[in-house]
N, C-alpha and C positions, 0 to 999 in steps of 0.2 A: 504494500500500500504506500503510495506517493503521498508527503504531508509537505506542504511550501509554507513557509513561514516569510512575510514583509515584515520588517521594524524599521520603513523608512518612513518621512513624514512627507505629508503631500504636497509641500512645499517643496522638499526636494526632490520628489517625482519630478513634479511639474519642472524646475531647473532644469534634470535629467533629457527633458522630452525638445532642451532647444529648440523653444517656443519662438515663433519670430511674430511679432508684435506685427498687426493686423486689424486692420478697422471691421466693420460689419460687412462691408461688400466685399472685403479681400482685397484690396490692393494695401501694400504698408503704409503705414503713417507713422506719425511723430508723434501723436497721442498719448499720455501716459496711460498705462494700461496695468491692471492687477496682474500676475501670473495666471490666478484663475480665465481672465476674462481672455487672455492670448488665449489659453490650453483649450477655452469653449470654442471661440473664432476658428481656430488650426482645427479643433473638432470636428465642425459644421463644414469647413469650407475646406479641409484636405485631411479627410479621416484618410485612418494608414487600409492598410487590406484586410490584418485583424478586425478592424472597425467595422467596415463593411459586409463582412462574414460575418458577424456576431448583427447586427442591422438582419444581413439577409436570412438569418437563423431566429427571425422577433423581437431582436431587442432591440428597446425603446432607450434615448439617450434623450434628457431633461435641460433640457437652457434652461438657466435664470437672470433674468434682469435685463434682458435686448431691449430694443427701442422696438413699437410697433414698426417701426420704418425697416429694419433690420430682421423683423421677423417675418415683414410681406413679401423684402428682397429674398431671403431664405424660403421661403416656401415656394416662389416664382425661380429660384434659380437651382433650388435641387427636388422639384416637386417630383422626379424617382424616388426619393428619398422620405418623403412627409410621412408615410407611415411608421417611420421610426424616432421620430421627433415629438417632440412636447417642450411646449416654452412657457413656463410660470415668471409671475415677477415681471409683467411685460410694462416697458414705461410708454406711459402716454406721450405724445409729441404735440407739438403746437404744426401750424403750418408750413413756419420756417426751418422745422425739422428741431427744433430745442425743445428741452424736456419739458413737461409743464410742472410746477411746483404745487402743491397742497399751501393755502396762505396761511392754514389755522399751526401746520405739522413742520412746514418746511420742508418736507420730504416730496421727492418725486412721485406723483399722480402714479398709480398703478391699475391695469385692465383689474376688470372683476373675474376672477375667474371661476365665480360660482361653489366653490367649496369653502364651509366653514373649518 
């Protein structure tokens, strides 16, 4: 019986995976960017082969926190893809594409996404 043990931390996964920093549409940008939010981009927008085999075998992979802008581009640009997606935490956008604010919270507007 095969037992694997990780005692890394996802942080240094993430460093490991030599993330290249990536806006929502995929082209790079100068944007500061979390390690998480490169490793979700790089996810979305250049899953490795693993990824895709693990997609074409049911599994579902979770975004959190994209911009609706970012989430319509994603669904129009890998819509082979959509049934392995789910995006919670989606931020609302204003016209000119910037986040809209909550004026009571100061937090970014987020979609309802119907679960309490």
């Amino acid at each position: 019986m095969w037992k694997t043990t990780i005692a890394t931390s996802l942080p240094t996964l993430l460093a490991l995976m030599h993330c290249t920093p990536l806006s929502a549409d995929g082209p790079p940008t100068t944007a500061p960017q979390t390690n998480t939010e490169r490793w979700q981009l790089r996810r979305l927008h250049h899953p490795t082969p693993a990824e895709l085999d693990r997609e074409s075998h049911g599994s579902v992979f979770i975004y959190e926190n994209f911009t609706d802008r970012s989430v319509d581009h994603a669904m129009d640009t890998h819509f082979e893809r959509i049934q392995s997606m789910m995006f919670i935490g989606t931020i609302v956008t204003g016209e000119s594409g910037e986040e809209l604010i909550d004026p009571v919270t100061g937090e970014a507007v987020t979609e309802e996404d119907g679960c309490d």
